[in-house]
C-alpha positions in Angstrom: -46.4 -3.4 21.7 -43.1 -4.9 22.9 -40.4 -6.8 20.6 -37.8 -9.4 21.8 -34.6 -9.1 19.7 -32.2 -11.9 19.6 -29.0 -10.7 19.6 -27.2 -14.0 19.4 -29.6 -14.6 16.1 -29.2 -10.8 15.0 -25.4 -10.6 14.6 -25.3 -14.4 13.0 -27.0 -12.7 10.6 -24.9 -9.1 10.2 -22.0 -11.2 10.3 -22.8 -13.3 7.2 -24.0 -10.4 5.5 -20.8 -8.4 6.0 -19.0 -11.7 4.6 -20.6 -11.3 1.6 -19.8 -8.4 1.3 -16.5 -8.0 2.9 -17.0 -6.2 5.5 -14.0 -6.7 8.3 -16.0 -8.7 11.0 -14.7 -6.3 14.4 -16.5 -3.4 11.9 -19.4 -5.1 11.7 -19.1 -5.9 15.6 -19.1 -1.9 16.2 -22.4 -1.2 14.0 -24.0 -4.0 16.1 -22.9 -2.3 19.3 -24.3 1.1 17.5 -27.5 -0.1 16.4 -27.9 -1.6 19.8 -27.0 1.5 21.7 -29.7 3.4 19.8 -32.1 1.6 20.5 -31.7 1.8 24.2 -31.6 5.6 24.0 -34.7 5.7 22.2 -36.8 3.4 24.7 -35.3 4.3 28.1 -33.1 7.3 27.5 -32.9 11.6 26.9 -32.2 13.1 23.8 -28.9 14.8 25.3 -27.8 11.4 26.6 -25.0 9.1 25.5 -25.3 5.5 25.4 -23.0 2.7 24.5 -23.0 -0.7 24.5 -20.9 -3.5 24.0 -21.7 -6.6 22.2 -20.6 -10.1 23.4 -20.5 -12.4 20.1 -20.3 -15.6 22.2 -22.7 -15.1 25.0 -25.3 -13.5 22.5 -25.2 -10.9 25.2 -25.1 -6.6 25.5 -24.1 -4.7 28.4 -24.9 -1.1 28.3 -23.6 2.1 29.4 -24.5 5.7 30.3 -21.5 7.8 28.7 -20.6 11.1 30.1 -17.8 13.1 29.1 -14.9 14.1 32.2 -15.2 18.2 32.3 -12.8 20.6 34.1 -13.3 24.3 34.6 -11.1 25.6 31.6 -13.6 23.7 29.3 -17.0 25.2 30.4 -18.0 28.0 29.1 -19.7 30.4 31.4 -22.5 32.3 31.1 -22.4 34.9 27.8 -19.4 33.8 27.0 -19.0 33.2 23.6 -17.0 30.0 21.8 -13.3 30.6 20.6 -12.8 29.1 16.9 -9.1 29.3 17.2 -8.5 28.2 21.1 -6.4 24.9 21.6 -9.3 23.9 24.3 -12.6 23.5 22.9 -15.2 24.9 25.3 -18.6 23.2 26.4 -21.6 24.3 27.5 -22.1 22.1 30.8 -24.6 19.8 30.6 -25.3 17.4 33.3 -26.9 14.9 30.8 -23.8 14.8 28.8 -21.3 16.1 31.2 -19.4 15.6 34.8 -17.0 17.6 36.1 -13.8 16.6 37.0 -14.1 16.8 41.0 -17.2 14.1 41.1 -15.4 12.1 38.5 -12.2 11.5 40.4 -14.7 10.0 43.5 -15.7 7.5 41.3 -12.4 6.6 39.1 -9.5 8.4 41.0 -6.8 8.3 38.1 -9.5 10.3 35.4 -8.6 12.9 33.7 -10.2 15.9 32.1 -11.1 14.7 28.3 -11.8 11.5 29.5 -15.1 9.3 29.1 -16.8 8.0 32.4 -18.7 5.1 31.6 -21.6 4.3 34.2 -23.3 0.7 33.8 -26.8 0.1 33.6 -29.3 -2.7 33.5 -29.9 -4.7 30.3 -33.4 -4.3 28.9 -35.4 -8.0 27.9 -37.5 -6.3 25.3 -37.6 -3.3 23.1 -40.7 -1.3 22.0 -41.6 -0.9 18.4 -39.8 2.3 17.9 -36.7 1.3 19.9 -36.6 -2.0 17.4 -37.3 0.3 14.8 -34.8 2.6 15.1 -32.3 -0.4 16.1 -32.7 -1.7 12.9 -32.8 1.9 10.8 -29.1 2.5 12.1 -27.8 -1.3 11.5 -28.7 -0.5 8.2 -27.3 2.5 7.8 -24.0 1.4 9.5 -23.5 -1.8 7.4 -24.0 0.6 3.6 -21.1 2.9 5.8 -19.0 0.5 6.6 -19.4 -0.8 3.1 -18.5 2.3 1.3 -15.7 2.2 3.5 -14.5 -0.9 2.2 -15.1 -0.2 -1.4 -12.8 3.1 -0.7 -10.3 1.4 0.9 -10.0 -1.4 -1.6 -9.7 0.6 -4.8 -7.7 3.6 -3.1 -4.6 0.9 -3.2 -5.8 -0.1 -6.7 -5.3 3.2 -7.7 -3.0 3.0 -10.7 -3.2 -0.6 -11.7 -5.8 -3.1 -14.0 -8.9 -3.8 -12.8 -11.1 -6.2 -14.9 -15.5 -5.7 -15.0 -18.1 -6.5 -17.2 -19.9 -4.0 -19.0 -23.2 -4.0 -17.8 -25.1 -0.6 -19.1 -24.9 2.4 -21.2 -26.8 5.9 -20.6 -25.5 8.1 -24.3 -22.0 8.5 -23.7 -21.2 7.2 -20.7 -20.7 3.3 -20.5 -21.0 1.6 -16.6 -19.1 -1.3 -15.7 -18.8 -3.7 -12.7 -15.7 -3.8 -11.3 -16.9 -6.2 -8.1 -18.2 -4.3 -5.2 -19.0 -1.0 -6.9 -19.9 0.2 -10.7 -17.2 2.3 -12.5 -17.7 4.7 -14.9 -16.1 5.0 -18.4 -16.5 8.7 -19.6 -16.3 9.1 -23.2 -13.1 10.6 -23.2 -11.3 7.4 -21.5 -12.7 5.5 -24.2 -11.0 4.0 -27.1 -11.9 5.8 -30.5 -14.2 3.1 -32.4 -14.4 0.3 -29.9 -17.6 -1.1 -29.3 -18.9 -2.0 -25.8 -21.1 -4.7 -25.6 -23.0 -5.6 -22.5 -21.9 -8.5 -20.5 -18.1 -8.3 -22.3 -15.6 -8.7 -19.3 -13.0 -6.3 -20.5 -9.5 -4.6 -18.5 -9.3 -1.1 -17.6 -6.8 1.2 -16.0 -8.0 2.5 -12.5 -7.1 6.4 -13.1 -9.2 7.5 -9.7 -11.1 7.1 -6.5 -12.6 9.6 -4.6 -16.0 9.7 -1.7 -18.9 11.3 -2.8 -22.5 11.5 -0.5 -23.9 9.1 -2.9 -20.5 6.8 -1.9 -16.9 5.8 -3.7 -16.1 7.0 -7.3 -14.4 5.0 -9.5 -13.1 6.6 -12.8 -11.4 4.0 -15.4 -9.8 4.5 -18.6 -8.9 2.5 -21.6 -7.2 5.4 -23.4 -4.7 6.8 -20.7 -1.1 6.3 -21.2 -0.2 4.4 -18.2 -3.4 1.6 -19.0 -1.1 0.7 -21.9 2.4 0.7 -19.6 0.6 -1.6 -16.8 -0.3 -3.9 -19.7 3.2 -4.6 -20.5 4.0 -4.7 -16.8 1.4 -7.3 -16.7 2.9 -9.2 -20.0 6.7 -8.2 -19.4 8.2 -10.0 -16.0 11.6 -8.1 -16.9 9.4 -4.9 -16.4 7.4 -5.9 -13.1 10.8 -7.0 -11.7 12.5 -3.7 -12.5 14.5 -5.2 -15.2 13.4 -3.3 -18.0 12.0 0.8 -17.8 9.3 2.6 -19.4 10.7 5.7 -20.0 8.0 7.4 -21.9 4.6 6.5 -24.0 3.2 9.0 -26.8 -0.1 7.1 -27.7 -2.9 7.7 -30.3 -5.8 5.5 -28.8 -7.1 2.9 -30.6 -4.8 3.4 -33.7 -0.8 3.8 -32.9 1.5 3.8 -30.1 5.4 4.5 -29.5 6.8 3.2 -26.2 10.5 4.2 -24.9 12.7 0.9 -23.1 15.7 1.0 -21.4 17.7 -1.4 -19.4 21.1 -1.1 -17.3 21.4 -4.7 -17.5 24.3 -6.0 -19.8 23.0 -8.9 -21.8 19.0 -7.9 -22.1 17.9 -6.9 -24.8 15.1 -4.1 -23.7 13.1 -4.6 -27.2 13.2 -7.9 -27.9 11.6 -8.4 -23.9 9.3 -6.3 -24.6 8.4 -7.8 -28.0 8.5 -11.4 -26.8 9.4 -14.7 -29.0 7.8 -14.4 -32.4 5.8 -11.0 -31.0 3.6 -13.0 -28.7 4.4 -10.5 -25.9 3.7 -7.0 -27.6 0.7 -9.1 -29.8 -1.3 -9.9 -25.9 -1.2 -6.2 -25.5 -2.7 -5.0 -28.8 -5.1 -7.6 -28.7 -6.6 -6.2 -25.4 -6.3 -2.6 -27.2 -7.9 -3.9 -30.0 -5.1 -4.5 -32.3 -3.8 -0.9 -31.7 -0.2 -1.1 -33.3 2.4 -0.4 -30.9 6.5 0.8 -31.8 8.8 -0.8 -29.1 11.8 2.2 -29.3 15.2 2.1 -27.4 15.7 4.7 -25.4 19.0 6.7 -25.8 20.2 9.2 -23.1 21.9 11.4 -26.0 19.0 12.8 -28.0 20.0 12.4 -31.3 19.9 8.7 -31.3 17.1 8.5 -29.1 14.6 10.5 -31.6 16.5 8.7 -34.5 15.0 5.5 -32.9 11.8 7.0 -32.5 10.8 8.2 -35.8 10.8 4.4 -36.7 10.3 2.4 -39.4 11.4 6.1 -41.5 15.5 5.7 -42.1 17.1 9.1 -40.5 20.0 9.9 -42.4 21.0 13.0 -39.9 19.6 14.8 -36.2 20.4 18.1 -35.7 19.6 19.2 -32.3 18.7 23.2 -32.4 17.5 25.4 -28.8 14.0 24.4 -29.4 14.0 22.2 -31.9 15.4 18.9 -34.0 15.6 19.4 -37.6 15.3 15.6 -39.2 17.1 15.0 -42.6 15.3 11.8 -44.7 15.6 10.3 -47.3 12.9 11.9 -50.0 11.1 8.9 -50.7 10.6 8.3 -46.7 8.9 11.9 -46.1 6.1 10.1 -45.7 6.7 7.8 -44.1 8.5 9.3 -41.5 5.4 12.2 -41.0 3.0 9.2 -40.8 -0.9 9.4 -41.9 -2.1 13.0 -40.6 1.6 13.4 -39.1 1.0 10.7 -36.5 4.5 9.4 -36.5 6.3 12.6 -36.3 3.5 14.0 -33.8 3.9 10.7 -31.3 7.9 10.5 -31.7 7.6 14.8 -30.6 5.6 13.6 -27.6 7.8 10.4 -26.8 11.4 12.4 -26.6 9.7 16.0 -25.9 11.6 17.5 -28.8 9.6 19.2 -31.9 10.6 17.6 -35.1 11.1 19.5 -38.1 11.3 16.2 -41.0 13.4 17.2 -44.4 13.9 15.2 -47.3 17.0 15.0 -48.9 18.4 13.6 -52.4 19.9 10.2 -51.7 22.3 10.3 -54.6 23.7 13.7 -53.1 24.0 13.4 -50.0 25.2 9.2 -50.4 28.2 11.4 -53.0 29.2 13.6 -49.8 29.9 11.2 -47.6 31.7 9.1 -49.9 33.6 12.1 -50.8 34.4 12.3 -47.2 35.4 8.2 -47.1 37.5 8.8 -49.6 39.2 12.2 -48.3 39.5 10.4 -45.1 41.1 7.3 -46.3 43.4 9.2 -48.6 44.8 11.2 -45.5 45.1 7.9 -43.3 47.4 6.4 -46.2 49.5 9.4 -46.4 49.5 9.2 -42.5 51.0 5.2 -42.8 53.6 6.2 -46.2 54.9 8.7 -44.1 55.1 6.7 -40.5 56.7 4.1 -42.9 59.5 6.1 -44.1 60.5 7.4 -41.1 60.5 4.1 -40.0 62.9 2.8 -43.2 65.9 5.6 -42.6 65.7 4.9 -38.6 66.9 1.4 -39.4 69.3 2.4 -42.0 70.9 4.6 -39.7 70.9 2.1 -37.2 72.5 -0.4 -39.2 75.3 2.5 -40.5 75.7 3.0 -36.5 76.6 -0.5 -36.0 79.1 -1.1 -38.8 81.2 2.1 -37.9 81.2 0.3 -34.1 82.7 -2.6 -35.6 85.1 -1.1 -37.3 86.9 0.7 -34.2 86.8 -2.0 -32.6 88.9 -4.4 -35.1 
């Protein structure tokens, strides 16, 4: 049993499926020339053989060729001789099938050299046999899920990083899939957000955190709970921080419940929080509504320390930072202990994490320590006017000396 295959018909219809599934169209113009090359090896050719063949998209046409590889004696192994894993030149065992040396090759094509593939035409075939069809379409197949793979691991290799929006579609005990477009993500429990439900067909953002090839094709790992999901969020919200404006400097973030995030600018006139924030909070409000209503502390970052974990034990009043080798050791107000520990020591633990300092919190009497300082004021101030009484005086007995200068001058001269 014989089968005519219509190439003109057969790669109208590879084509459109490699549309729909963006598959680059010269690609899919290589699988047909695959597929097709098979299939001539299996009706008419040797196992040892090498075919090719090249596809005419216009013409509906294939011419094939017999493909042997250009051989010179350095790259034939001889008899009993054994391959060298760590020689430049990998050796062959001649094989006339597969194989011509370089002396015959040179008659045909006089500027070949050794390495190179001789290419020998042959006649086009009208019809196929079952296998040969068969096998033609086995490897087209086979190509096109490649070549697709290829594409998906392409795509989201430079997505790596950045937001990528799917649609829930199942859940097997922990682990929840999702369609991202051409492939399905995973969402392990651990990149999850504590509490947040997942319902199926909810189109939802996530942070691409990885892609890597596996035999059963691309891997995509996505998060909800990493640190960066949250900093491409504002990137995404924040056109002062995609346009380099405005810095992230540092995240500490408690999934799902709290957040601290560290701005800076070195442009005079912005404001680094009130960007991020937005007009009336509609900026930082987007954000923790796609985090579901996770609260989020904008902080301005501060190159000396002391400020900078002063701003970041927010909304807790620091009344003094002392900076020690390993540690900071935070003086507060006693009724703002609390407050500035947090519930289960979440503020204190995600300010630590945001300026990489271990904080040490201690409350402090106000009235005392509000008495020092206005002992100081007023030690300070009562120095600064004995400072002016005496800059004063010495000022009041140059003039009068001055003056007693100038009337003795009149004097001689009368």
């Amino acid at each position: 049993m014989v089968q005519e295959i219509d190439l003109k018909t057969l790669s109208q219809a590879v084509i459109q499926i490699a549309e729909e599934r963006g598959i680059p169209k010269d690609k899919i113009i290589e699988v047909i020339e695959t597929a097709l090359g098979s299939a001539y090896k299996k009706e008419y050719g040797q196992k040892e053989e090498k075919y090719k063949a090249r596809f005419n998209q216009e013409t509906g046409k294939a011419d094939f060729f017999l493909v042997k590889k250009v051989v010179d004696d350095d790259m034939i192994l001889k008899e009993g001789e054994q391959q060298d894993l760590e020689g430049e030149v990998k050796k062959v065992r001649f094989n006339p099938l597969r194989h011509i040396k370089l002396e015959e090759a040179k008659k045909i094509k006089k500027d070949v050299k050794a390495g190179d593939e001789l290419e020998f035409p042959l006649p086009p075939p009208k019809r196929f046999g079952r296998i040969a069809a068969q096998t033609a379409k086995q490897v087209l197949l086979q190509k096109i899920r490649e070549a697709e793979k290829e594409v998906i691991l392409q795509e989201f290799s430079q997505k790596k990083g950045e937001v990528v929006s799917g649609v829930i579609q199942r859940k097997e005990g922990d682990k929840v899939f999702v369609d991202i477009g051409k492939t399905i993500a995973v969402l392990e429990k651990e990149d999850q957000i504590p509490g947040e439900f997942y319902k199926i067909g909810t189109r939802m953002r996530f942070y691409c955190q990885d892609v890597k090839e596996t035999p059963r094709g691309p891997e995509v790992k996505i998060s909800r709970s990493h640190p960066k999901f949250l900093s491409q969020l504002f990137k995404i919200e924040v056109p002062e921080i995609s346009s380099g404006i405005v810095e992230i400097k540092s995240i500490a973030r408690d999934p799902g419940s709290r957040s601290k995030v560290a701005v800076f600018t070195k442009e005079p006139g912005i404001d680094p929080v009130g960007s991020c924030v937005g007009q009336r909070g509609t900026r930082v409000n987007a954000v923790m509504q796609e985090l579901g209503r996770e609260k989020i502390d904008i902080i301005a970052w501060d190159e000396n320390p002391e400020n900078f974990i002063k701003n970041a034990l927010s909304p807790a009043e620091v009344l003094e930072v002392k900076i020690k080798k390993d540690k900071a050791e935070i003086k507060v107000p006693e009724d703002q202990v609390s407050l500035a520990i947090g519930r289960d020591g979440q503020n204190v633990r995600l300010a630590s994490e945001l300026t990489g300092w271990k904080i040490e919190v201690k409350g402090v009497e106000v009235s005392k320590e509000a008495e020092e300082l206005e002992n100081e004021e007023v030690k300070e101030k009562t120095r600064e006017e004995a400072k002016e009484g005496k800059e004063q005086k010495e000022s009041s007995e140059e003039e009068k000396t001055n003056v007693s200068r100038e009337t003795k001058e009149k004097e001689v001269q009368k």
